[in-house]
C-alpha positions, 0 to 999 in steps of 0.5 A: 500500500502507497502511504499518501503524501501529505503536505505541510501548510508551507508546503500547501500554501506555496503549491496553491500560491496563497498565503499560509496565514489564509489556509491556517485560518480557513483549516481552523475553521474547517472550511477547507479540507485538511488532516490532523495529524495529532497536533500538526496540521497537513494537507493530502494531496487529495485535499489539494485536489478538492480544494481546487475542484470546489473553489472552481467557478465557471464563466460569466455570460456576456450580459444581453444588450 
């Protein structure tokens, strides 16, 4: 069985090009997905995935004239 990387919040915030203080809060907050393990904070590469999938908006469509 392959052991899934997981990522420091360092590490996270540099692969996602946010602030590490941003994604400290939001996973504070349990607003985006992370992992505890123990007391250290982590992000799978997973949750990177979902993270990006969610926060996916689509196109605005050119208003009518």
């Amino acid at each position: 069985m392959d052991t899934p990387r997981v990522h420091t919040p360092a590490e996270a915030a540099r692969l996602l090009r946010v602030r590490e203080s941003w994604l400290r809060k939001k996973a504070a907050a349990r607003a985006i997905p992370c992992t505890f393990l123990g007391k250290h904070l982590r992000f799978s590469d997973d949750d990177l995935a979902l993270l990006i999938r969610e926060g996916r908006r689509p196109p605005r469509r050119a208003a009518a004239r």
